[in-house]
C-alpha positions in Angstrom: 0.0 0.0 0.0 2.9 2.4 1.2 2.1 6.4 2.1 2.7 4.3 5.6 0.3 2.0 4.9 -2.2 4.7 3.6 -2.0 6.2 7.0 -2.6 3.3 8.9 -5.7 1.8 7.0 -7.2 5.7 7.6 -7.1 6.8 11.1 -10.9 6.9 12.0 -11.8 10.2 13.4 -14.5 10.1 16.5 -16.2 12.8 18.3 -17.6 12.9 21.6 -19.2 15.3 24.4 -16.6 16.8 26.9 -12.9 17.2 27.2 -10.2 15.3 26.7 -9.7 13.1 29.6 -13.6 12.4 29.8 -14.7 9.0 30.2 -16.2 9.4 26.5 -12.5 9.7 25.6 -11.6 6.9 27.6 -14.2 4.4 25.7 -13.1 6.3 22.0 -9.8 4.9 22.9 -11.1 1.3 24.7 -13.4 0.7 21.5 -11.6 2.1 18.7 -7.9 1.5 18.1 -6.0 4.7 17.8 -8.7 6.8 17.2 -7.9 10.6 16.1 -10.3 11.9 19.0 -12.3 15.2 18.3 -13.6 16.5 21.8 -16.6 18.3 21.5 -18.6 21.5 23.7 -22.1 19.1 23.4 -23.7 16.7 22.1 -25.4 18.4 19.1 -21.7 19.5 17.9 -20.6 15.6 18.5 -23.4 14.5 16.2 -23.1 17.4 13.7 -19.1 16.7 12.8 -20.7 13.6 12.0 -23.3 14.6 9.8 -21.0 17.1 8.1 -18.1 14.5 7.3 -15.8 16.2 9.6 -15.0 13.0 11.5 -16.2 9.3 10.5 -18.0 8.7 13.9 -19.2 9.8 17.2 -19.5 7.3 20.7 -22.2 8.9 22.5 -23.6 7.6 26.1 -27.0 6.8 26.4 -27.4 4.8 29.7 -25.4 4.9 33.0 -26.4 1.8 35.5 -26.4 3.9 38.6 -27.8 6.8 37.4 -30.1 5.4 34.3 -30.7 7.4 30.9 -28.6 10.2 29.6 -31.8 12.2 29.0 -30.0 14.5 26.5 -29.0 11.7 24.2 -32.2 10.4 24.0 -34.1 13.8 22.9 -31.3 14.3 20.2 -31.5 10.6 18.7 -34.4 11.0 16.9 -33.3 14.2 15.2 -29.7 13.0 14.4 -30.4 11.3 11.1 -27.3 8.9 12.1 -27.4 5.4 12.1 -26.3 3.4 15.6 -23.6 0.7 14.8 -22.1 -0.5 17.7 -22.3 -0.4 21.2 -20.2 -0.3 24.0 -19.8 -0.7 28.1 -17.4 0.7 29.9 -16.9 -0.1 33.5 -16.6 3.9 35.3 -14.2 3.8 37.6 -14.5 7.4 39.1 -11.2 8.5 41.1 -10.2 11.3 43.8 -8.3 13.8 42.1 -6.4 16.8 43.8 -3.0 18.2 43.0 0.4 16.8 43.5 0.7 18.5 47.1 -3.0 17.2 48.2 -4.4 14.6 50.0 -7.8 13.6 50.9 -6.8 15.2 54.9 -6.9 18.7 52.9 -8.8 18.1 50.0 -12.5 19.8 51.5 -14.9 20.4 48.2 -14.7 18.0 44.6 -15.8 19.5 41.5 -17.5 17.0 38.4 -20.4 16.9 36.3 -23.2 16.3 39.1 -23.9 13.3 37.7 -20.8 11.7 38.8 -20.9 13.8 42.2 -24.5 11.9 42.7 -22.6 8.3 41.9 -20.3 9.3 44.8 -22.5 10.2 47.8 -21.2 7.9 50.8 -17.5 8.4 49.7 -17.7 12.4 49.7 -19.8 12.2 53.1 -17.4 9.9 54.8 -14.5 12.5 54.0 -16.8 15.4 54.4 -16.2 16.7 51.2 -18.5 19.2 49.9 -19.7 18.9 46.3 -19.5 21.5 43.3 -21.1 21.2 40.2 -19.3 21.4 36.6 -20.0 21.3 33.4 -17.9 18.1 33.0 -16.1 15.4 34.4 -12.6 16.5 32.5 -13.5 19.8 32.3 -13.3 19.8 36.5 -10.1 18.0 36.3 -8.6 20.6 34.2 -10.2 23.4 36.0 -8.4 21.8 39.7 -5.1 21.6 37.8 -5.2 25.1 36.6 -6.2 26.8 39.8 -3.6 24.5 41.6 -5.3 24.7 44.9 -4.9 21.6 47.7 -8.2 22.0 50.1 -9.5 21.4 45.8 -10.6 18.1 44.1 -12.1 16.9 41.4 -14.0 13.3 40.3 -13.0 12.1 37.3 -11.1 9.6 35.5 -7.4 8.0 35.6 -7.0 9.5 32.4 -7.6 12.9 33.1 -5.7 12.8 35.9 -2.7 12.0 33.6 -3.4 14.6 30.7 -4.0 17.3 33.2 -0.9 16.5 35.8 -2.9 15.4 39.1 -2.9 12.8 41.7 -5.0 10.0 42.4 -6.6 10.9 46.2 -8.2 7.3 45.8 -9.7 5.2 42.9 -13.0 3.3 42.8 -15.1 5.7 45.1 -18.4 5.3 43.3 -21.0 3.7 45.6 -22.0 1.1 43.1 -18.7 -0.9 42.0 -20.3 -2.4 39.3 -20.8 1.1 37.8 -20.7 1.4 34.2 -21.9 3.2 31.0 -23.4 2.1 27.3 -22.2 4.3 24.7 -23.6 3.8 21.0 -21.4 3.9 18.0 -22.9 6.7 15.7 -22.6 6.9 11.8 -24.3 7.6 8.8 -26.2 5.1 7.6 -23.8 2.3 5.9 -25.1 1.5 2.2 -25.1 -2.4 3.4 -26.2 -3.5 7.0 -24.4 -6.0 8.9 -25.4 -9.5 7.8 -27.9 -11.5 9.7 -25.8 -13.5 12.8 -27.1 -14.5 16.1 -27.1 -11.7 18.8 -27.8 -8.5 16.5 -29.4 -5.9 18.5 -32.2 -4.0 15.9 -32.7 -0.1 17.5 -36.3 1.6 16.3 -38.5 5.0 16.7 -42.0 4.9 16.5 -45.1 6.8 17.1 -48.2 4.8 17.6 -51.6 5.6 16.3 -54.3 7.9 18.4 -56.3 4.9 19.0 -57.5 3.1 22.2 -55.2 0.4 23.5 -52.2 1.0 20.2 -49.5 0.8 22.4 -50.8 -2.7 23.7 -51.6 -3.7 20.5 -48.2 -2.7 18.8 -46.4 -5.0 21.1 -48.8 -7.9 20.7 -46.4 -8.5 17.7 -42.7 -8.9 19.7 -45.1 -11.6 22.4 -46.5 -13.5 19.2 -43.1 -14.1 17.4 -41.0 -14.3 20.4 -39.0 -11.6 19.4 -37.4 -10.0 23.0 -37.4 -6.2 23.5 -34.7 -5.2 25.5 -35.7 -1.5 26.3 -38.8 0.7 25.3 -38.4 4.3 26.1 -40.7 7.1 25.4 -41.0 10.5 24.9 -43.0 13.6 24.1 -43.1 15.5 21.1 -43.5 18.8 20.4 -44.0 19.9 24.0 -47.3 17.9 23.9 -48.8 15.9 26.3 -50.3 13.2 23.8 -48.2 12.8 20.9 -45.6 10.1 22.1 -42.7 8.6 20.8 -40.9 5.4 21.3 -37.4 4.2 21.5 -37.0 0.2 21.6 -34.1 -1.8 21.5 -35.1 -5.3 20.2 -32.8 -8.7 19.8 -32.9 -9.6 16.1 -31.8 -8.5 12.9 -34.7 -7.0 10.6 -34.5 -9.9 7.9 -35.1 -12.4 10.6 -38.6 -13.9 9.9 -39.8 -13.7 13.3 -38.2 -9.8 13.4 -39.9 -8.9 10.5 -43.4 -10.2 11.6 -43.4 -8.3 14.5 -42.0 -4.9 12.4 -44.8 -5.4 10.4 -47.6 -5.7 12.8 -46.1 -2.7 15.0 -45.8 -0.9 11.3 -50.1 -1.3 10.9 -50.2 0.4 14.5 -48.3 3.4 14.2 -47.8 6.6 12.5 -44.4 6.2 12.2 -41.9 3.4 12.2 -37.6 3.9 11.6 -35.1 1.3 11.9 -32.1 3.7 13.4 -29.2 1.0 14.2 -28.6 -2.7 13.3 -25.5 -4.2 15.4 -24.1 -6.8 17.0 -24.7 -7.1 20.7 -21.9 -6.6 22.8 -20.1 -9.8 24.9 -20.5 -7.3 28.0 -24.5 -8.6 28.0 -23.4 -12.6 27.9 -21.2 -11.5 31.0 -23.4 -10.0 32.3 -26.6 -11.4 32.2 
């Protein structure tokens, strides 16, 4: 091939929410190998590099196990006009951080994104450290390195501690040990969908129908074919309190038999039916289940 390889088979570019050191970096660089990382100031801008070719893919998280659904994700999936390919856990393993001349005797307030503060509750009241809220978990880590203070601490991961020069206080102080986050592979849509295998996970939207009992009758469909949904999530359109959409994760690919029986019984109940990701189901679920 030469030109090294054409650059190493074409160094994928991925984009994520938050700073470098975030644990969204830390499962581009666990899922992906030597990923050209492109941190991004939110979600919509992690999506939109996508959507504008400015990087091949973004790893967004949707679900934490502690703390449940990443509710900003969720509102921005049905708009993204991406396609979910792959999806990953990553065990959090939320650290301590102060500076090089702290301790957890002088550290007395932690800074992180207050989802990560609320993962941390007995630790930081068993040190009687007083919590303060950032805009993100790396972002805090930066933020205690650059103010270089020792009564200050932040909660985030081993790896920002190394980008950002701090120490670890103490690792593993989330309350739940078995703490950890799904992140979804995000592209556009590949011309050709993964081939039919056993464990493919099928991801859809739909709206059902304004008619009595839809929502029971939509899923008469996955019961009759024995087709298992692994999540159903809704949400509200529009600001309105009756138009409703769905967000299902089901086990099956589309050209399945039994899979596409029930798609097409749930398509005769609803207004709206998209297939938004076709992937393979990660080994984390056979170790975990």
């Amino acid at each position: 091939m030469h030109v090294k390889e054409i650059m190493k088979e074409k160094t994928l570019k991925i984009s994520f929410q938050g700073a470098l050191g975030s644990y969204s970096h830390q499962a581009s660089t666990k899922f992906f190998k030597d990923p050209l990382v492109v941190p991004c100031e939110s979600f919509e801008e992690a999506i939109e590099a996508v959507r504008k070719g400015k990087v091949d893919k973004a790893i967004l998280p949707v679900d934490n196990s502690t703390y449940g659904r990443v509710a900003d994700i969720h509102s921005l999936l049905p708009a993204s006009k991406l396609f979910i390919t792959a999806e990953y856990f990553l065990p959090v393993d939320i650290c301590m951080l102060g500076t090089k001349s702290s301790s957890l005797k002088t550290v007395s307030s932690a800074t992180s994104h207050p989802v990560l503060l609320g993962q941390c509750k007995k630790f930081l009241k068993m040190n009687k450290i007083k919590t303060i809220a950032g805009y993100d978990t790396a972002g805090s880590a930066r933020l205690i390195s650059e103010e270089n203070n020792k009564f200050k601490g932040a909660l985030a991961s081993k790896i920002a501690a190394k980008i950002y020069g701090l120490k670890v206080l103490q690792a593993n102080v989330q309350d739940n040990k078995n703490n950890t986050t799904r992140f979804l592979v995000m592209e556009k849509k590949p011309k050709i969908l993964i081939k039919q295998q056993k464990k493919v996970i099928t991801s859809i939207l739909f709206q059902v129908r304004n008619i009595p009992a839809a929502l029971y009758k939509a899923m008469g469909g996955f019961a009759t074919n024995n087709v298992n949904m692994i999540k159903l999530e809704s949400y509200m359109l529009g600001g309105s309190f009756e138009a409703t959409q769905f967000f299902a994760d089901i086990q099956g690919h589309p050209k399945d038999r039994s899979v596409k029986r029930a798609l097409d019984e749930l398509d005769y109940f609803t207004n709206r039916l998209d297939v938004i990701g076709v992937y393979k189901q990660s080994t984390f679920r056979d170790k975990n289940s």
